[in-house]
TORPA-4810 file (N, C-alpha, C, O; in nm, 3 decimals):
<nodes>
NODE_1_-2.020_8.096_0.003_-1.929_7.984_-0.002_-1.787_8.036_-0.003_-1.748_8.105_-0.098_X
NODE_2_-1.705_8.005_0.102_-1.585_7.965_0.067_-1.491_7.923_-0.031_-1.532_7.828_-0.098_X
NODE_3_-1.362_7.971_-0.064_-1.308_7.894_-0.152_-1.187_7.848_-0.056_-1.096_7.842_-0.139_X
NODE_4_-1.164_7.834_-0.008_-1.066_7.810_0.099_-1.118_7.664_0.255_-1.147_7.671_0.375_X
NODE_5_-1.109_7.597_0.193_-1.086_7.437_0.254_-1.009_7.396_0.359_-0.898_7.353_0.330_X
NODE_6_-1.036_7.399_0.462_-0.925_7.332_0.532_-0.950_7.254_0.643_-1.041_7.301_0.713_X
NODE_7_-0.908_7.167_0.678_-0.906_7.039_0.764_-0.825_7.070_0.867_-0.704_7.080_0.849_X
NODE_8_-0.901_7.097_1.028_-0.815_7.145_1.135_-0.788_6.989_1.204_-0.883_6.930_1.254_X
NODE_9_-0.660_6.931_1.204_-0.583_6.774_1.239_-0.471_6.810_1.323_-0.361_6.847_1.282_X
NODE_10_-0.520_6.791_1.487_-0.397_6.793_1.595_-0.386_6.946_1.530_-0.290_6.960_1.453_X
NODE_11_-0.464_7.051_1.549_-0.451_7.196_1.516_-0.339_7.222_1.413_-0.255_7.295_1.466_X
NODE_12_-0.319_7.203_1.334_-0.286_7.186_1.213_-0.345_7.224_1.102_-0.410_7.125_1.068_X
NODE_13_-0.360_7.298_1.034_-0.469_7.316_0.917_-0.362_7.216_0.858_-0.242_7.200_0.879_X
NODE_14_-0.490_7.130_0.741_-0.453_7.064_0.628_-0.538_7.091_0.496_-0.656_7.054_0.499_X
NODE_15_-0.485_7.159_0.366_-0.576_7.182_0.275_-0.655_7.066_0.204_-0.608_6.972_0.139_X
NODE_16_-0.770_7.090_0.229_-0.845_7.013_0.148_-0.804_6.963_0.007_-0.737_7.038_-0.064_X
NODE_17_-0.842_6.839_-0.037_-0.758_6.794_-0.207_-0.842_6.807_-0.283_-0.943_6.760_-0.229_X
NODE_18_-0.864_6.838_-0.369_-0.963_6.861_-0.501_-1.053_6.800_-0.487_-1.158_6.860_-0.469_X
NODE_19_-1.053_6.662_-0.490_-1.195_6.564_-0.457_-1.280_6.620_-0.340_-1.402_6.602_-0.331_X
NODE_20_-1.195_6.696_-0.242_-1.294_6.743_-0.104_-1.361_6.865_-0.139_-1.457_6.915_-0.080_X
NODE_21_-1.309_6.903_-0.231_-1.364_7.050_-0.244_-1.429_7.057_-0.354_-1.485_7.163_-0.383_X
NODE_22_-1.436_6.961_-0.427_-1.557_6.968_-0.502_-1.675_6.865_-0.448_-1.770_6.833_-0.519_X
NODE_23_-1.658_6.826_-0.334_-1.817_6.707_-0.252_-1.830_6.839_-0.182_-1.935_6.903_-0.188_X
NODE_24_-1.717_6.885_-0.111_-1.818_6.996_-0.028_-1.897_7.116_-0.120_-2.015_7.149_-0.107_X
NODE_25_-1.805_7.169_-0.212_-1.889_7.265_-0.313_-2.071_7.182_-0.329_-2.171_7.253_-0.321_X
NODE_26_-2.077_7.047_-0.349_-2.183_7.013_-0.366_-2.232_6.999_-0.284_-2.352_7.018_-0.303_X
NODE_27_-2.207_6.970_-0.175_-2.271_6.977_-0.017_-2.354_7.108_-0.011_-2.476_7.119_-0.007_X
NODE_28_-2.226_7.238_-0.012_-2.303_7.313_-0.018_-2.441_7.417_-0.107_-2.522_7.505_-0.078_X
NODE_29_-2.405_7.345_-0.216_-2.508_7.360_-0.318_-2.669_7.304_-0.260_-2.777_7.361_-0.240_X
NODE_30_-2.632_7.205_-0.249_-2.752_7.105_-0.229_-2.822_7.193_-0.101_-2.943_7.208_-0.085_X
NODE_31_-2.727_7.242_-0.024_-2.817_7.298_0.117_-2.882_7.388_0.049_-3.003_7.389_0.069_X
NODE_32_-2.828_7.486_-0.045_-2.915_7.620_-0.094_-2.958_7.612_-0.135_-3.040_7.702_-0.151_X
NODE_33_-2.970_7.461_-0.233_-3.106_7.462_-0.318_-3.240_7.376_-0.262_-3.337_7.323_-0.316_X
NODE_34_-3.187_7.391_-0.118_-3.311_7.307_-0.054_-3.395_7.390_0.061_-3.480_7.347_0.139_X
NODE_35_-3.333_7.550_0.042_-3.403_7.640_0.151_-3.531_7.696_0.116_-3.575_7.783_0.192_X
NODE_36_-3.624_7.650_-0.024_-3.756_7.656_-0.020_-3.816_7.530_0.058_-3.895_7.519_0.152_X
NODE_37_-3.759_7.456_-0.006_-3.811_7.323_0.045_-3.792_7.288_0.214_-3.828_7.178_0.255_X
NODE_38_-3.738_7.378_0.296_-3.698_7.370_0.391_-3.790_7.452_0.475_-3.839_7.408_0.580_X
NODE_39_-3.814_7.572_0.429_-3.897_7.691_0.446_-4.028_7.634_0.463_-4.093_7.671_0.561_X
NODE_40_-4.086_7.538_0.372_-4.229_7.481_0.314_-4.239_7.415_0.460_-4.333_7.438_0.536_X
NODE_41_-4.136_7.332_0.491_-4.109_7.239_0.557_-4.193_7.279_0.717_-4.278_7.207_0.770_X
NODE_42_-4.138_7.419_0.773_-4.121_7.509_0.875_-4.286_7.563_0.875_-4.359_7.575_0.973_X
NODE_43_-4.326_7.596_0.703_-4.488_7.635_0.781_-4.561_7.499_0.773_-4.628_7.459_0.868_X
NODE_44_-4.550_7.445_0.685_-4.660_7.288_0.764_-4.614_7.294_0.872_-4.691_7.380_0.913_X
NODE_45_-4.542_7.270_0.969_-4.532_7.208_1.084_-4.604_7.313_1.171_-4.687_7.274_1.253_X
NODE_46_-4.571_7.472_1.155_-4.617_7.566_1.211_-4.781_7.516_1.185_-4.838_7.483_1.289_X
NODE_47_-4.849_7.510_1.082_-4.971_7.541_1.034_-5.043_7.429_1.107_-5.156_7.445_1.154_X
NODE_48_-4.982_7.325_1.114_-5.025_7.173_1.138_-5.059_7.181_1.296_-5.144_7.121_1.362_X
NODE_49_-4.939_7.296_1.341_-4.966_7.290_1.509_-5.083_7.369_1.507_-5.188_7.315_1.540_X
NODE_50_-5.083_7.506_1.467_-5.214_7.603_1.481_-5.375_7.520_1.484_-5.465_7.548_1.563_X
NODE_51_-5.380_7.422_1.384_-5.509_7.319_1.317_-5.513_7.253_1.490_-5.603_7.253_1.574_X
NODE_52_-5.391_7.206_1.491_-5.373_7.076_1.634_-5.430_7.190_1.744_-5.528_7.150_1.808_X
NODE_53_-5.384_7.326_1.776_-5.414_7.365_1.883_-5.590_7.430_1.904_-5.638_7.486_2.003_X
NODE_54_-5.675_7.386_1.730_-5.789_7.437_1.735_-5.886_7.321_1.745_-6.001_7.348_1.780_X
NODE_55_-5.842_7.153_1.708_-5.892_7.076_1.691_-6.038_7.045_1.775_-6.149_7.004_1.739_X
NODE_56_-5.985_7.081_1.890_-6.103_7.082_1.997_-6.215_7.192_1.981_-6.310_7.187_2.059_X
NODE_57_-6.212_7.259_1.914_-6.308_7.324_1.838_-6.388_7.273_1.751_-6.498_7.322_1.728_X
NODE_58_-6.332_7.149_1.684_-6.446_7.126_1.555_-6.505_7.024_1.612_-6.542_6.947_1.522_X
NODE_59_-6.537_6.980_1.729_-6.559_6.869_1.780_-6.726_6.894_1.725_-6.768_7.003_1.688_X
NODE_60_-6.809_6.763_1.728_-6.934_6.795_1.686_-7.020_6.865_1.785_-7.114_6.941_1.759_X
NODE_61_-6.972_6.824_1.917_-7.054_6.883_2.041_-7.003_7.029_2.078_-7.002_7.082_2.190_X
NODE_62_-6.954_7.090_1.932_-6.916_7.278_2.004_-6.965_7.320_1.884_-6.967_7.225_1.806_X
NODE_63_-7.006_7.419_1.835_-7.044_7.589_1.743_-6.918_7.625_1.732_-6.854_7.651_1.834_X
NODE_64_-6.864_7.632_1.614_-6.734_7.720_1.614_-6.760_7.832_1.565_-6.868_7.845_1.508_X
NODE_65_-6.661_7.953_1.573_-6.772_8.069_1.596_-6.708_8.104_1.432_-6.601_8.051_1.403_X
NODE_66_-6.782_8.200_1.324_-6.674_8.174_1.199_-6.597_8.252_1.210_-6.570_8.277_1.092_X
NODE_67_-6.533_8.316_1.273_-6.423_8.393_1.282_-6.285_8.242_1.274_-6.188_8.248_1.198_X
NODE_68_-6.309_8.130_1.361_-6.216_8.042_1.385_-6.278_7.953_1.259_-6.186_7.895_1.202_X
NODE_69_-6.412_7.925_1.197_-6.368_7.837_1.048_-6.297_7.955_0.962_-6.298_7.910_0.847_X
NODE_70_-6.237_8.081_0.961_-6.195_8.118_0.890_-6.047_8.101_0.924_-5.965_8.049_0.849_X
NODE_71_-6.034_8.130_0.994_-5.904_8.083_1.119_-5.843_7.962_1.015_-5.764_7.979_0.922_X
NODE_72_-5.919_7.805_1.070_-5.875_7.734_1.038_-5.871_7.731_0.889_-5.767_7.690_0.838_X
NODE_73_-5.978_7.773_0.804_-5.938_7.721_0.659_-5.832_7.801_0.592_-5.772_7.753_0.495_X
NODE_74_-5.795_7.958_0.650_-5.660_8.078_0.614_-5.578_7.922_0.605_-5.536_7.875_0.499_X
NODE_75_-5.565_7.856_0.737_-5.499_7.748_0.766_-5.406_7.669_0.659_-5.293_7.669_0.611_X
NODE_76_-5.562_7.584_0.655_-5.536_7.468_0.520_-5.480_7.559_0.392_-5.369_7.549_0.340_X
NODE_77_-5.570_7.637_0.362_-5.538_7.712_0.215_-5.375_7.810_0.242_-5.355_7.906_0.168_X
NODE_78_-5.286_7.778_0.333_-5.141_7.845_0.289_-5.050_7.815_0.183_-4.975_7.889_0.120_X
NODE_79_-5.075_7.671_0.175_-4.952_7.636_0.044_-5.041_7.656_-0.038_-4.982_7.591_-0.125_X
NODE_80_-5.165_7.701_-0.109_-5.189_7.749_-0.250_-5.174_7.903_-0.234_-5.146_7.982_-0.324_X
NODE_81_-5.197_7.930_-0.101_-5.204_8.099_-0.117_-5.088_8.201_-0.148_-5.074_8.316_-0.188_X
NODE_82_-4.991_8.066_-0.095_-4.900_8.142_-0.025_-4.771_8.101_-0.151_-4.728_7.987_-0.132_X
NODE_83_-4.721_8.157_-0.246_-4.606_8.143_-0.311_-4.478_8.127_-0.215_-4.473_8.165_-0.098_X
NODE_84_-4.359_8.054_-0.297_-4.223_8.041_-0.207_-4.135_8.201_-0.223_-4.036_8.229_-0.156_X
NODE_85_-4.192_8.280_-0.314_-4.128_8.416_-0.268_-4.208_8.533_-0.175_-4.194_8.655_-0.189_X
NODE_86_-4.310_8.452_-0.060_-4.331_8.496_0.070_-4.359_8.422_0.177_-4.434_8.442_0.272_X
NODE_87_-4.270_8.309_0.140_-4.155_8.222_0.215_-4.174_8.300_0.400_-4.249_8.281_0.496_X
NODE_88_-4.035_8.404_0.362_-3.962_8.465_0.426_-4.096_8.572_0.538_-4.098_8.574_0.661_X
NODE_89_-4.198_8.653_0.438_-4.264_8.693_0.506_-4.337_8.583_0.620_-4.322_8.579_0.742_X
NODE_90_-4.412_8.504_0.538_-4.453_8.405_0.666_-4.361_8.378_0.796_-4.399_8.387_0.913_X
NODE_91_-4.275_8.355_0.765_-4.186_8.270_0.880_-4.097_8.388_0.958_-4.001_8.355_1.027_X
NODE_92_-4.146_8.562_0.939_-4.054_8.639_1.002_-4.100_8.666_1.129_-4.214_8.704_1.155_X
NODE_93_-3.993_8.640_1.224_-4.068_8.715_1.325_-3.986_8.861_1.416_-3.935_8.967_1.378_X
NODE_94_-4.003_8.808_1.528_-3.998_8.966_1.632_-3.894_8.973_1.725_-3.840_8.863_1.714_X
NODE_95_-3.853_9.016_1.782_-3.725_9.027_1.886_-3.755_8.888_1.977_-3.687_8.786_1.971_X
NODE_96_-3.851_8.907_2.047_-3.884_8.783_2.095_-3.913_8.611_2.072_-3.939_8.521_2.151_X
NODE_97_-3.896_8.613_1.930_-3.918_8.492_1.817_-4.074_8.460_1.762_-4.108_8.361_1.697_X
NODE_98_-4.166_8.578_1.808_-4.278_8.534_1.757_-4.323_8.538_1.658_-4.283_8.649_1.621_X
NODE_99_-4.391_8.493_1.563_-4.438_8.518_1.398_-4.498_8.612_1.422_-4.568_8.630_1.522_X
NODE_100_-4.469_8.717_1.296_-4.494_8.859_1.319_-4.603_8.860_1.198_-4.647_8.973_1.179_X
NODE_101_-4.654_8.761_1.112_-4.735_8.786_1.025_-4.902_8.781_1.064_-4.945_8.735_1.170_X
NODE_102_-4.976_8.835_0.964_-5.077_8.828_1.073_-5.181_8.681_1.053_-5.269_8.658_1.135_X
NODE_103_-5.155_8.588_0.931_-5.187_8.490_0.955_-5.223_8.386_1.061_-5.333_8.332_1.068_X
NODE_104_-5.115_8.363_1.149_-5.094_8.298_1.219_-5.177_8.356_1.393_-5.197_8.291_1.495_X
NODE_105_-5.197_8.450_1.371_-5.284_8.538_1.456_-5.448_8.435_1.450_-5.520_8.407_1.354_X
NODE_106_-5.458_8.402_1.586_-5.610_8.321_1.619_-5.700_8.436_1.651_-5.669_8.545_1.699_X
NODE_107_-5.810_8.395_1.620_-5.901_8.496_1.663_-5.970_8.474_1.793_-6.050_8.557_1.837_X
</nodes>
């Protein structure tokens, strides 16, 4: 965070007045205290797609082989497995943007 405020008007800096700089101080609070909850946010959606892209697997008319019911239940079971201080591991990935953990790896 910044301590230094300023309002660019017709290129002009104008300093922020006390009232602005203490909503934004809380602005920015509120963002940092919402980057677990944000994080959580990022693997459901991830996890939710992985389930979506196996769905056609559990159909009654296929054998899923158990390598993929293990697949899918790693799945379901991430938010108990998985604490918010390996957050960061889950969601890291690779030069290319891919998740580099091996969870997310289908069999």
């Amino acid at each position: 965070m910044t301590d230094k405020y300023i309002h660019l008007i017709n290129g002009v800096e104008v300093p922020f007045t006390e009232e602005e700089i203490t909503a934004r101080k809380a602005e920015e609070k509120a963002w940092l205290d919402g980057h677990v909850e944000r994080q959580l946010s990022e693997i459901r959606n991830l996890r939710n797609q992985k389930l979506f892209e196996t769905d056609y697997l559990a159909m009654s008319d296929n054998t899923m082989s158990d390598e993929m019911k293990a697949f899918r239940k790693s799945m379901r079971d991430i938010p108990q497995d998985y604490s918010a201080d390996k957050y960061d591991e889950l969601l890291a990935t690779d030069e290319q943007g891919k998740l580099t953990h091996s969870i997310w790896s289908k069999p």
